[in-house]
TORMAR-513196 format. One line per 10 residues: number of its first residue (from 0); their letters; for each residue x, y, z of C-alpha. Coordinates in Angstrom, 1 decimal, m for minus. Layout:
BEGIN
NUM> A> X/Y/Z ~ ...
//
This chain:
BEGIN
0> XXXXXXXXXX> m27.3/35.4/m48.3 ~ m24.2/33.6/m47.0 ~ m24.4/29.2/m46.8 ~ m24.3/28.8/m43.2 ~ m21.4/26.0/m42.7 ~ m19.7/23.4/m40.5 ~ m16.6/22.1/m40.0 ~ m16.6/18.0/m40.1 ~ m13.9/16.2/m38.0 ~ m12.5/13.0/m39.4
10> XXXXXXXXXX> m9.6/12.3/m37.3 ~ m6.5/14.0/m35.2 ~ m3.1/13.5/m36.3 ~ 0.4/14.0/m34.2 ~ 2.1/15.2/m37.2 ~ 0.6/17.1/m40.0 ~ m0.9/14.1/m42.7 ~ m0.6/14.3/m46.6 ~ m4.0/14.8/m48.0 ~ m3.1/14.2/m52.0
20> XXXXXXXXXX> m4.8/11.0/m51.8 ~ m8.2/12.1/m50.3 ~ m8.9/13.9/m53.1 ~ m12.0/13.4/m54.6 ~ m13.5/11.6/m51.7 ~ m14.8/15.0/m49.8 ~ m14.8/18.6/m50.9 ~ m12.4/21.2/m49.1 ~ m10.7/19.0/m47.0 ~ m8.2/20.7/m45.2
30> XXXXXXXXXX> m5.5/20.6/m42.0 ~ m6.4/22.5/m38.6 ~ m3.0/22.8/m36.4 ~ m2.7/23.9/m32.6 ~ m1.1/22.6/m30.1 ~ 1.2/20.5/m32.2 ~ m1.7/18.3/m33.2 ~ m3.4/18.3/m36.5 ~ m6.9/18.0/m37.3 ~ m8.2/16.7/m40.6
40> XXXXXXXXXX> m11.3/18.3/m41.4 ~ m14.0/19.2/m44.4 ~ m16.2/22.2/m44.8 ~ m20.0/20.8/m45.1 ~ m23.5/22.6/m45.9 ~ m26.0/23.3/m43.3 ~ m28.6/22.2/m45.7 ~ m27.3/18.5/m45.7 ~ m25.6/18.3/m42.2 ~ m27.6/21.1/m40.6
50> XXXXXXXXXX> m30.6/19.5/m37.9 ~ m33.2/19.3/m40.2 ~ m31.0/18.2/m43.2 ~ m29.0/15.5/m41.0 ~ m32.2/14.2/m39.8 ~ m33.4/13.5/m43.2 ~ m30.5/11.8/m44.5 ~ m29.5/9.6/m42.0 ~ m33.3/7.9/m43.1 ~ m31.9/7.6/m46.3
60> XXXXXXXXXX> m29.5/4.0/m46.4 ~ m27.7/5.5/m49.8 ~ m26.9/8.6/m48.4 ~ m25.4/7.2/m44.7 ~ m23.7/4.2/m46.7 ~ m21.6/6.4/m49.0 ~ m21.0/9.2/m46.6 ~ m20.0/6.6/m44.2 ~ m17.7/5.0/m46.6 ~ m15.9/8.2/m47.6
70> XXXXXXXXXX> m15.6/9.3/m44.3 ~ m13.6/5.8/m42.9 ~ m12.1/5.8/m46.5 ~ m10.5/9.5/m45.7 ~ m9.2/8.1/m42.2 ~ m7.3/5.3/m43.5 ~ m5.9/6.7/m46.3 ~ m4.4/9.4/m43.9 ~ m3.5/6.8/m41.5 ~ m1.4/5.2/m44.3
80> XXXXXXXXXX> 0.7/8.4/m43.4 ~ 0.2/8.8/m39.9 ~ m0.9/7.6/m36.8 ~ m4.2/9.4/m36.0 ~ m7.3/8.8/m33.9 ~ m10.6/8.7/m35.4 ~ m13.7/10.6/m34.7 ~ m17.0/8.7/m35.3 ~ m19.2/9.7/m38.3 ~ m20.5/13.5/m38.3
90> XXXXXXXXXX> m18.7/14.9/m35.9 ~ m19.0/18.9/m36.4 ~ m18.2/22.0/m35.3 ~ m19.3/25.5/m35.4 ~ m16.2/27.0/m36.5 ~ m12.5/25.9/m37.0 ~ m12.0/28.3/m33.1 ~ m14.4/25.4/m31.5 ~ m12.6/22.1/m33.3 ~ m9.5/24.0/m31.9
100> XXXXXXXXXX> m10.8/24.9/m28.3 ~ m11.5/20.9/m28.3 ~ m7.7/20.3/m29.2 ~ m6.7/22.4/m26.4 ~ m9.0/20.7/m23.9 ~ m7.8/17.5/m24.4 ~ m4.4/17.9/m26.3 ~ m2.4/16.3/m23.3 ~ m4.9/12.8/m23.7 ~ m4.9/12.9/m27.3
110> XXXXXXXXXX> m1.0/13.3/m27.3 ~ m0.5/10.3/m24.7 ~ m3.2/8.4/m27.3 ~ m1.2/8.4/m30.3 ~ 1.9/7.7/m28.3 ~ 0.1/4.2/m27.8 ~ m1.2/3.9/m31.3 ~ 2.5/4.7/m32.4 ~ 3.3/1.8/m35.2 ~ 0.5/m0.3/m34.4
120> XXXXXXXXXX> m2.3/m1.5/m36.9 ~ m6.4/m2.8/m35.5 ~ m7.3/m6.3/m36.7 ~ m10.7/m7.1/m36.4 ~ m11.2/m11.3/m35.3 ~ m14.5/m12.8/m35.6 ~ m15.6/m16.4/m35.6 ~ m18.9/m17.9/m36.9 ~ m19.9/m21.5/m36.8 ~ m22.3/m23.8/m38.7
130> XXXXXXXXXX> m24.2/m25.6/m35.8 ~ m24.8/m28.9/m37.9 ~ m21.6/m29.0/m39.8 ~ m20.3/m28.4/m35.8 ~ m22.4/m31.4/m34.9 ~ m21.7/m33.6/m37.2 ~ m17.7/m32.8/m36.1 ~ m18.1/m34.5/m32.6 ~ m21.3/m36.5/m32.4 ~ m20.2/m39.6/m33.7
140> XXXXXXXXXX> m17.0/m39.7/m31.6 ~ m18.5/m38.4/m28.4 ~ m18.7/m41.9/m26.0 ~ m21.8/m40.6/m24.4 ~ m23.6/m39.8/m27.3 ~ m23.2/m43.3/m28.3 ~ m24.0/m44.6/m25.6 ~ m27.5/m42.9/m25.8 ~ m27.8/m43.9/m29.2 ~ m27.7/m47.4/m28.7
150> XXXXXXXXXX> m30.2/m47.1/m25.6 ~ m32.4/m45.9/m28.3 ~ m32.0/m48.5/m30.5 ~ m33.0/m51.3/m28.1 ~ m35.9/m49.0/m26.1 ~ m40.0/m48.8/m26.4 ~ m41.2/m45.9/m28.1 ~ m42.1/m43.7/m25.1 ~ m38.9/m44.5/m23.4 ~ m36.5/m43.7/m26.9
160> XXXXXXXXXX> m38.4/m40.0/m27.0 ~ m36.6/m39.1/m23.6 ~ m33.5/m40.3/m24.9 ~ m33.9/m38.8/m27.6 ~ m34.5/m35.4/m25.7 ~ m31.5/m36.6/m23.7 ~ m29.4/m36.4/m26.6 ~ m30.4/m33.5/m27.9 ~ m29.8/m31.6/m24.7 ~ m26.4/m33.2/m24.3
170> XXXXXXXXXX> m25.9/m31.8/m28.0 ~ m26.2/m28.3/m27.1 ~ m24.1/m28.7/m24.1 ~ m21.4/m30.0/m26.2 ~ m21.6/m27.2/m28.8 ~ m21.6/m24.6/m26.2 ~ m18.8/m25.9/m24.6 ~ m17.0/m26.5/m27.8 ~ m17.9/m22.9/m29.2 ~ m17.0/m21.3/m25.8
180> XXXXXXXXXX> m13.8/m23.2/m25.5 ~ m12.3/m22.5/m29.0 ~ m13.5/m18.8/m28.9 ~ m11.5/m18.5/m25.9 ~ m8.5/m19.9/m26.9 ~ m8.7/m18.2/m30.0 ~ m8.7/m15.0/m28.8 ~ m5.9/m15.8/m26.3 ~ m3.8/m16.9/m29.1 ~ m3.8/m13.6/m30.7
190> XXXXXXXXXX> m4.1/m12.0/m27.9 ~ m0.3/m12.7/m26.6 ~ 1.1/m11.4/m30.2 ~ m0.7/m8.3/m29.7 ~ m0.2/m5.1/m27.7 ~ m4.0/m4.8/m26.6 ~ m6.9/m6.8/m27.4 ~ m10.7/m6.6/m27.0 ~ m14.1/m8.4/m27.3 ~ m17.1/m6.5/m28.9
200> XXXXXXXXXX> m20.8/m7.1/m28.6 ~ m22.0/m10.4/m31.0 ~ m23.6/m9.2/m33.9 ~ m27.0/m10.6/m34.8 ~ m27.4/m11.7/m38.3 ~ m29.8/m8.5/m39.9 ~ m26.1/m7.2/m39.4 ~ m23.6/m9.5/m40.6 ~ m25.9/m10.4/m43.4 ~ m24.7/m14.2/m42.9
210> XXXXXXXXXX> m26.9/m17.7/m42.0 ~ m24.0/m18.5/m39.6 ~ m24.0/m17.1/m36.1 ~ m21.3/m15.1/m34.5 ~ m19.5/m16.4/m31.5 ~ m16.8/m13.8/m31.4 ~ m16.4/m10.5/m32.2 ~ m12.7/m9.2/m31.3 ~ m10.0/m6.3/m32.1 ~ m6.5/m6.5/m31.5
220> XXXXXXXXXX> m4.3/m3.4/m31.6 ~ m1.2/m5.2/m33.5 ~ 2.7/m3.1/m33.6 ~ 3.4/m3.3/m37.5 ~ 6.5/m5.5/m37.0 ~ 4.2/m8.5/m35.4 ~ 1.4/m7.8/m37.8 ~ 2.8/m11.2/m40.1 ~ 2.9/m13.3/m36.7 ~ m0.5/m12.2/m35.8
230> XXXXXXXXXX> m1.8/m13.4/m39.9 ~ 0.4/m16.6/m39.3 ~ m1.5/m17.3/m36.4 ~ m5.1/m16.6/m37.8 ~ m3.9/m19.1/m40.6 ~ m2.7/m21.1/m38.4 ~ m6.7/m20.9/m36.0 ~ m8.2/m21.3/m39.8 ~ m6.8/m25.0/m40.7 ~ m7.5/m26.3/m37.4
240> XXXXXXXXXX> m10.8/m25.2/m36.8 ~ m13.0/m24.3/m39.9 ~ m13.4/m28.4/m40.7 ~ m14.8/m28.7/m37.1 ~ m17.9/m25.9/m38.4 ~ m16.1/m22.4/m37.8 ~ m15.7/m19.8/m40.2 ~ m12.7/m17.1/m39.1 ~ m12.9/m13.5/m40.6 ~ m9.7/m11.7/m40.4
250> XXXXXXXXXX> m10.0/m7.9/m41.8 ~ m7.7/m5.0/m41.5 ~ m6.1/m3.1/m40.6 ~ m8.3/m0.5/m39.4 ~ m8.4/3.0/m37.8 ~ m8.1/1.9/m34.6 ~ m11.6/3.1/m32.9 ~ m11.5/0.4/m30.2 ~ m8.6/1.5/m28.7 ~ m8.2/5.6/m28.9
260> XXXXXXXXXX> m8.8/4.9/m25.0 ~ m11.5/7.7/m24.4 ~ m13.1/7.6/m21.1 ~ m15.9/9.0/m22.1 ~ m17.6/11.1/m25.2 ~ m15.0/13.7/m25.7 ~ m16.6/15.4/m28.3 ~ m20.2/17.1/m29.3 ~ m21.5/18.3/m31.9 ~ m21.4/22.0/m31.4
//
C-alpha cells in the first residue's frame, strides 16, 4: 500500500535557487518551476503532516521547535542565493499540479513581490527597558521630582503619603513619556535608512523569555548597500540609550515575512 504524501512549500524564488547547502536539513527537497517562478519544496509523510499526525505533533514543543528551525533554516540558506518570499510553517499541498495552480494564480503578485524584495535584507529592531535602572536615569535630575521630595522632607506623616503617591504617579508619567519618546525616535532613525519599515505587536515576556519588558518590536526591509548605515546607526541608538535603562536587540537579516506584502492569506493547505 502506497505512503500517501504531501508536498511542503518553504518559499518562492524568481530565479531557480541552489539547494547544495540544504542538504541534510529536510529529505527530498526539490525545485517546482512554472511560470518563471520557482518553488522550493519537500516531499513529507501523511503520518506526520497528515490531520491526525499534524495535530499530534504540533503538541509536542521538540517536534515544532526543530521542524520550525529547519524549515526557516532552508529559507535563508536559499535566500543567501536568491531573493524569495517565504511561506509560513506547514504549508502543503496535494500534489506538485496544486503548489503549481497556486503559482499561476498569483504569479503576477508574487513577481511584482520579489521585484520589491530585490537586494534588500529584514532587520528585526526591538527595545526593552529596565524600569528602575530607567528611574534611577532621570529622577534625581527631574526639578519636579525634587521639588516633591523636599515637600516630603519637611511634611506630617499623612500629608508626605500623598506626596509620596504624587511622586510615584509623576514617575510613571515620566517613564512613559521617556519610553514612548525614545521608541519613537528610534524607530524614525532607522526608518529613513530603510526602504520600508514596520511595528509588530509587543511581546509579553512567557515569549521573549526576558525580566525586561518590550517597548518596541520593529522590521525594517534594508537594500544590502545601506545595510552598514542601518548597523552604524543601531550602534549608534545603543551608546546613547542603554545607560538611560534600554536594552536594543538588533538580529538579521531575515527572510523577509513582514513585508512579502500579501493582502490576505494567499495560500491553504490543500
Amino acid at each position: 500500500m502506497t505512503r500517501q504524501q504531501f508536498v511542503y512549500l518553504y518559499c518562492v524564488a524568481g530565479r531557480e535557487p541552489e539547494l547544495k547547502e540544504t542538504e541534510g536539513l529536510a529529505k527530498d527537497l526539490y525545485v517546482v518551476c512554472h511560470n518563471d517562478l520557482y518553488a522550493v519544496a519537500g516531499k513529507v509523510e501523511e503520518e506526520e503532516f497528515g490531520q491526525e499526525g499534524l495535530k499530534r505533533n504540533m503538541a509536542d514543543f521538540e517536534w515544532v521547535k526543530a521542524k520550525a528551525c529547519a524549515h526557516e533554516r532552508i529559507i535563508e540558506l536559499v535566500m543567501a542565493d536568491t531573493d524569495v518570499i517565504p511561506f509560513k510553517f506547514v504549508t502543503l499541498f496535494n500534489t506538485n499540479g496544486s503548489l503549481k495552480a497556486m503559482l499561476e494564480q498569483y504569479g503576477e503578485e508574487f513577481k511584482a513581490i520579489l521585484i520589491k524584495l530585490a537586494n534588500k535584507q529584514e532587520w528585526g529592531f526591538k527595545i526593552y527597558y529596565d524600569s528602575e535602572k530607567l528611574k534611577a536615569s532621570f529622577s534625581n535630575d527631574e526639578a519636579e521630582i525634587l521639588k516633591i521630595e523636599n515637600e516630603i522632607k519637611s511634611s506630617s506623616v499623612g500629608k508626605s503619603y500623598f506626596l509620596k503617591k504624587k511622586k510615584d504617579e509623576l514617575i510613571k508619567k515620566i517613564l512613559n513619556e521617556r519610553i514612548n519618546e525614545w521608541g519613537q525616535e528610534s524607530f524614525e532613525l532607522l526608518k529613513e535608512l530603510s526602504f520600508e519599515a514596520r511595528i509588530n505587536k509587543l511581546l509579553p515576556k512567557e515569549v521573549t523569555e526576558r525580566e525586561d519588558d518590550m517597548v518596541l518590536n520593529s522590521a525594517f526591509l534594508v537594500d544590502r548597500e545601506e545595510v552598514g548605515d542601518f548597523q552604524d546607526m543601531v550602534d549608534t541608538l545603543k551608546m546613547h540609550y542603554e545607560d538611560k535603562g534600554l536594552f536594543i536587540d538588533c538580529t538579521g537579516p531575515w527572510p523577509p515575512y513582514n513585508f512579502c506584502g500579501l493582502s490576505k492569506e494567499k495560500v491553504q493547505n490543500e
